[in-house]
C-alpha positions as semicolon CSV with decimal commas, in nm:
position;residue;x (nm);y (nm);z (nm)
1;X;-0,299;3,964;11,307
2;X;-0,604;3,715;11,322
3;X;-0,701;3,862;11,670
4;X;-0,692;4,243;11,548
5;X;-0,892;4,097;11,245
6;X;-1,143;3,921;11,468
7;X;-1,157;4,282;11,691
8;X;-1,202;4,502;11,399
9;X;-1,503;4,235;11,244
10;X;-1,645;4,278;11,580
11;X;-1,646;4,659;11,614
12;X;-1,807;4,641;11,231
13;X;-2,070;4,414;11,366
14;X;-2,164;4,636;11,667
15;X;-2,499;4,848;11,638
16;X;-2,438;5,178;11,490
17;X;-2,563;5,456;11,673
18;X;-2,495;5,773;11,455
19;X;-2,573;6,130;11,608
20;X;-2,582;6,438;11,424
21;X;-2,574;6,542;11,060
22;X;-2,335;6,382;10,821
23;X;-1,947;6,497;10,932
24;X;-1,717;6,714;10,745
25;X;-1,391;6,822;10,868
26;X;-1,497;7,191;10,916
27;X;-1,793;6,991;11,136
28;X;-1,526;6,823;11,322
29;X;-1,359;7,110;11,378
30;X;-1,639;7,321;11,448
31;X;-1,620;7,510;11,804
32;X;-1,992;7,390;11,859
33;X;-2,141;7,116;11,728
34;X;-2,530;7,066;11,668
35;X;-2,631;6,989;11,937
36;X;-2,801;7,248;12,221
37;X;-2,609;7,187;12,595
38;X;-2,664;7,196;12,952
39;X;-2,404;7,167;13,223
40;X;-2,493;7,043;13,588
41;X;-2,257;6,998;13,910
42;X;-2,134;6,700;14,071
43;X;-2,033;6,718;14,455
44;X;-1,791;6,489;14,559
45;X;-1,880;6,096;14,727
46;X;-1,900;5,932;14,453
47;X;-1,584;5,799;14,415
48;X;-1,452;6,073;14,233
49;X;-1,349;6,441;14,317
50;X;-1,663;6,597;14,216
51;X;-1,708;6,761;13,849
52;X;-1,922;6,932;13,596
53;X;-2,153;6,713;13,379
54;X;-2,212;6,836;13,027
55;X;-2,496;6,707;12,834
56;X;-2,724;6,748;12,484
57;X;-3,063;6,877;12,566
58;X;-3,225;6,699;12,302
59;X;-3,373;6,372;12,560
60;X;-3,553;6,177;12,278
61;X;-3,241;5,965;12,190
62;X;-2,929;5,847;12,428
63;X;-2,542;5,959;12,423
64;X;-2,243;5,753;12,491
65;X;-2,030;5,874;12,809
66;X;-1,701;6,045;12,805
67;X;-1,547;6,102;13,141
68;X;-1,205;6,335;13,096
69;X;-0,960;6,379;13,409
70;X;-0,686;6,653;13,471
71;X;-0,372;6,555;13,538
72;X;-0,125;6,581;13,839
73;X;-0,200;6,860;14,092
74;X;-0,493;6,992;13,820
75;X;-0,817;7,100;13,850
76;X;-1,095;7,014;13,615
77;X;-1,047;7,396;13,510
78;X;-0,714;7,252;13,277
79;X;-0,995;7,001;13,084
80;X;-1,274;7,200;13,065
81;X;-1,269;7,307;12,735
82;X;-1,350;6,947;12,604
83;X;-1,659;6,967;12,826
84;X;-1,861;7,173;12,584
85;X;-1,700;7,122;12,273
86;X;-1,745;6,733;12,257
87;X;-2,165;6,720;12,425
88;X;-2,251;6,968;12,186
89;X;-2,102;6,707;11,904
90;X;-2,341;6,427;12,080
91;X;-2,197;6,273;12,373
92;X;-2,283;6,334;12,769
93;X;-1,899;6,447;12,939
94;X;-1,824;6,463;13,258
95;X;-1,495;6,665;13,350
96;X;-1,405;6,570;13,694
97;X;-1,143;6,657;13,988
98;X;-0,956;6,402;14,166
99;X;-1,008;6,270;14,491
100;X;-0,652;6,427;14,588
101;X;-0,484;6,599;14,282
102;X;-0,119;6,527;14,440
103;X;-0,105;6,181;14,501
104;X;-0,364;6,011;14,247
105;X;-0,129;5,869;14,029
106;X;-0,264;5,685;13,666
107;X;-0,440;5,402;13,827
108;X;-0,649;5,592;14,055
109;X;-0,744;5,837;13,819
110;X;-0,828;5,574;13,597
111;X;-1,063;5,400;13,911
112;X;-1,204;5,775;13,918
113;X;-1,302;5,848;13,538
114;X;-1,517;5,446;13,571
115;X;-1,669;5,588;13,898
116;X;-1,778;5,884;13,732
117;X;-1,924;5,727;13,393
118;X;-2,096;5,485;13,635
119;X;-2,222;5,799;13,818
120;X;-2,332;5,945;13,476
121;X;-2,529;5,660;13,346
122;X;-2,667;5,490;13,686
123;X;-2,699;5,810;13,928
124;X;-2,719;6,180;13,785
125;X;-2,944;6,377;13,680
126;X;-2,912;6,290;13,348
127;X;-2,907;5,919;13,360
128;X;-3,161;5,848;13,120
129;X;-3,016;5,984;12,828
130;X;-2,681;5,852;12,919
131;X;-2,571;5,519;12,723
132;X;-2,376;5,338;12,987
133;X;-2,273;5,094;12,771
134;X;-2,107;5,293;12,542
135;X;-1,813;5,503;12,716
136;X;-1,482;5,603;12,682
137;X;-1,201;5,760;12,938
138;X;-1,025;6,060;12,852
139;X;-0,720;6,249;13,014
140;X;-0,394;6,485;13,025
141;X;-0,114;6,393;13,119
142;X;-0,112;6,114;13,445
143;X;-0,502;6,170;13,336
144;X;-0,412;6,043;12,988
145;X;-0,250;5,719;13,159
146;X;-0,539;5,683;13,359
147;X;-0,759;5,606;13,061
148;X;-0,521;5,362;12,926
149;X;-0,518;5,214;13,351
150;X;-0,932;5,231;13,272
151;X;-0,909;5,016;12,963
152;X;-0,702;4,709;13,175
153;X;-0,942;4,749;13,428
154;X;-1,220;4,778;13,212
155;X;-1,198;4,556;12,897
156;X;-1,534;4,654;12,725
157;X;-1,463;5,046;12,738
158;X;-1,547;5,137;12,428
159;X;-1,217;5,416;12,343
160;X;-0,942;5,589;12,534
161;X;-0,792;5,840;12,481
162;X;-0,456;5,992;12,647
163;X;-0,365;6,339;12,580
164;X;-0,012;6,415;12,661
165;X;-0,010;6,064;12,853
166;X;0,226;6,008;13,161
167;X;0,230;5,676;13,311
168;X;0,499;5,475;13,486
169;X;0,405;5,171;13,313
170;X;0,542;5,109;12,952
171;X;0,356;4,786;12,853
172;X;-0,019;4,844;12,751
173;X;-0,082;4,545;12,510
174;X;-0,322;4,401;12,725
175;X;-0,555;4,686;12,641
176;X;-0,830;4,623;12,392
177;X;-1,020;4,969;12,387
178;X;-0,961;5,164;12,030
179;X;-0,674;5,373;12,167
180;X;-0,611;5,764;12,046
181;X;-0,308;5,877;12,212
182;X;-0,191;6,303;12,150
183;X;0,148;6,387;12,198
184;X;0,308;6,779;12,191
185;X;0,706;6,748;12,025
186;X;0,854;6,994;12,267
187;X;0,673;6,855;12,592
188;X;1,017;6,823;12,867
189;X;0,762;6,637;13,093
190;X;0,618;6,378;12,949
191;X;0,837;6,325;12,639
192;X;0,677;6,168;12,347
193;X;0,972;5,907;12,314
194;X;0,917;5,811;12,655
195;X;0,556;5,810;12,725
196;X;0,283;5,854;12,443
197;X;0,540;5,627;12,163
198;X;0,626;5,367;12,382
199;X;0,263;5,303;12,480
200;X;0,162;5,331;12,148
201;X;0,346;5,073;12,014
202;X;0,278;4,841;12,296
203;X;-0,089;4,807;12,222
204;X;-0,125;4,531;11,936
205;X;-0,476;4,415;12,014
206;X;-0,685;4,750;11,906
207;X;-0,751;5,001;11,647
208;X;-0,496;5,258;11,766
209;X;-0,357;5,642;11,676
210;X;-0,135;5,847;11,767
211;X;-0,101;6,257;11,654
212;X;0,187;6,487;11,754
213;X;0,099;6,869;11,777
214;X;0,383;7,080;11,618
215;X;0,573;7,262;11,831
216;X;0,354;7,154;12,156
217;X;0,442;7,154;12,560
218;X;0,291;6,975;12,822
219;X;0,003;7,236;12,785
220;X;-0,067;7,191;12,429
221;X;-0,381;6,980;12,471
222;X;-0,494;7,167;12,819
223;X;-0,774;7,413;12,815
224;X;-0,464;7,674;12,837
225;X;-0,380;7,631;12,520
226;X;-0,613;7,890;12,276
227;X;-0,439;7,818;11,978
228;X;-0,718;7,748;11,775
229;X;-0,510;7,549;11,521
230;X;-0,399;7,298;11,756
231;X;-0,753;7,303;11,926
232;X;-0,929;7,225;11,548
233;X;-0,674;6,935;11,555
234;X;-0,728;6,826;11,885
235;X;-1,077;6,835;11,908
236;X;-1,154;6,695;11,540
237;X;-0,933;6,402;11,628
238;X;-1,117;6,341;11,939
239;X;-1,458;6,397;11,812
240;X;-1,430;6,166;11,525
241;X;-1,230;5,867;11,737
242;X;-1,538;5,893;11,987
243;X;-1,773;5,894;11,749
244;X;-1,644;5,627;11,545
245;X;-1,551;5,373;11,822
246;X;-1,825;5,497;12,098
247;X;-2,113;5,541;11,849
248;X;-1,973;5,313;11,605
249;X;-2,042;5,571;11,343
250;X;-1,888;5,422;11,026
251;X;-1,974;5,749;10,876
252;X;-1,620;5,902;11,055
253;X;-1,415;5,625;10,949
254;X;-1,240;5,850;10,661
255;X;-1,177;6,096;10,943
256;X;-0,921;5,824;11,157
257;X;-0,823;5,648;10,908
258;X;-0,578;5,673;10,745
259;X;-0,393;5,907;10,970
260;X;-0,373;6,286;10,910
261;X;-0,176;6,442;10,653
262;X;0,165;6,556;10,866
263;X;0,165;6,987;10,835
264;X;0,077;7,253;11,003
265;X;-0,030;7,162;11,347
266;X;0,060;6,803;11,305
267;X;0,417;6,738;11,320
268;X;0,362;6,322;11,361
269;X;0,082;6,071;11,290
270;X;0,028;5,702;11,258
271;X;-0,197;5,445;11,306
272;X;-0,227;5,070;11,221
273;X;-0,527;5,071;11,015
C-alpha cells in the first residue's frame, strides 16, 4: 500500500499537460473531439508492420503518443476506428500492422507498438509535435496483451490499455503503467475470467480499471462493432484514462474514478482507486 501511495504522489507531482476544453461526458463521448486531424502512411522497416499515423493539426503545442495494435491474424483495418476518434481528442495515434499477423504473439506485438511510438516521436513526419515522453500502448485482443508485454519492457510508459486482452501469461504485477483493461461478457475467445480478470488483479503496483461491455464478443471493442453505445463507452473510457495518465490531466480524474455506474453497456467495473 505504501508503494501504490508513493506511485499515485508521483503521478500527482508530474507536469500537467491539459489539451482541449474542459471535459464532460457527452465530450468524452463525442465522435470527434476538438481538435482538426490529419492522417499520414507508414511503410513498413521500422520495426513494425507499417500503419497509418493520425495526428492534430494544430503544431503550436505537443501530443502524447498512442500506438494501438490489432490482434491475431488482423489488420490495422479491425483498430482503426480509435485512430480518429482519440487525435481529434488531443493525442498523435498510430494504428499499425504487424510484422507477421499469424505468428506475433503478445510480446512481439508489444516490441512493435514501442517501435512505432519511437518512430512517431524520433522519425515521422510529425515528430515535432509528438511528446515522446509521454505514451501509452494500446491493443485487441493478443494486441491488448501486447501493451501490458510493453509496460514490463518499458517501465516509464505512461498507460496501457488492453481491449479484449489475450495473453498466455497470467502474472502482470511487475507492471507499473496506469493499466485500463476492456473486457466483452460473452467473448468464447478470450474469456474475461481467464484473461482480462486474472491480469487485472495481478497488477498491484498501478492505478488500474477494468470495464465489461454488456453482452460483448471478441469483436465488441474492434472497429466492427458500430454499436454506438458500446463505442461511447469504449471510447470515453479510453479518452479519459489517456488523458488523465498520458497528459496527466487532473481535470478527467472524476471520469476514472470511481468506476462507472454498472447499466446499460456496462455489465462490470472496478478499479482500486
Amino acid at each position: 500500500m505504501a508503494l501504490l501511495a508513493f506511485i499515485f504522489l508521483a503521478a500527482a507531482c508530474e507536469t500537467s499537460h491539459p489539451r482541449g476544453p474542459d471535459p464532460t461526458q457527452a465530450s468524452t463521448e463525442a465522435e470527434t473531439g476538438p481538435f482538426a486531424i490529419a492522417t499520414t502512411t507508414v511503410g513498413n522497416g521500422f520495426g513494425f508492420g507499417g500503419g497509418t499515423i493520425y495526428y492534430p493539426t494544430d503544431d503550436s503545442q505537443s501530443y502524447g503518443v498512442v500506438a494501438i495494435s490489432p490482434g491475431w491474424t488482423a489488420f490495422q483495418s479491425s483498430i482503426s476506428w480509435y485512430g480518429p476518434r482519440l487525435a481529434s481528442q488531443g493525442f498523435v495515434v498510430i494504428t499499425i500492422d504487424t510484422n507477421n499477423r499469424f505468428t506475433d504473439g503478445p510480446d512481439n506485438r508489444g516490441e512493435q507498438m514501442l517501435a512505432a511510438i519511437n518512430y512517431v516521436a524520433n522519425t515521422s513526419p510529425v515528430a515535432g509535435i509528438a511528446d515522446g515522453s509521454r505514451r501509452a500502448a494500446m491493443g485487441i485482443s493478443m494486441g491488448g496483451g501486447g501493451a501490458l508485454e510493453a509496460a514490463l519492457m518499458d517501465p516509464d510508459l505512461s498507460a496501457a490499455i488492453g481491449l479484449v486482452p489475450w495473453s498466455g501469461t497470467q502474472n502482470y504485477s511487475a507492471v507499473t503503467a496506469p493499466t485500463l483493461l476492456i473486457g466483452c461478457e460473452n467473448d468464447n475467445i478470450a474469456p474475461v475470467a481467464n484473461h482480462a480478470l486474472p491480469f487485472f488483479n495481478s497488477i498491484n503496483q498501478a492505478p488500474k480499471s477494468f470495464i465489461e461491455i454488456t453482452n460483448g464478443n471478441h469483436s465488441c471493442t474492434s472497429t466492427s462493432n458500430n454499436d454506438p453505445a458500446d463505442r461511447a463507452v469504449v471510447a470515453s473510457e479510453a479518452i479519459a484514462w489517456l488523458k488523465r495518465h498520458v497528459d496527466n490531466d487532473e481535470r478527467y480524474e472524476p471520469f476514472v474514478c470511481p468506476s462507472p455506474a454498472i447499466g446499460g453497456s456496462i455489465s462490470a467495473a472496478q478499479s482500486n482507486c
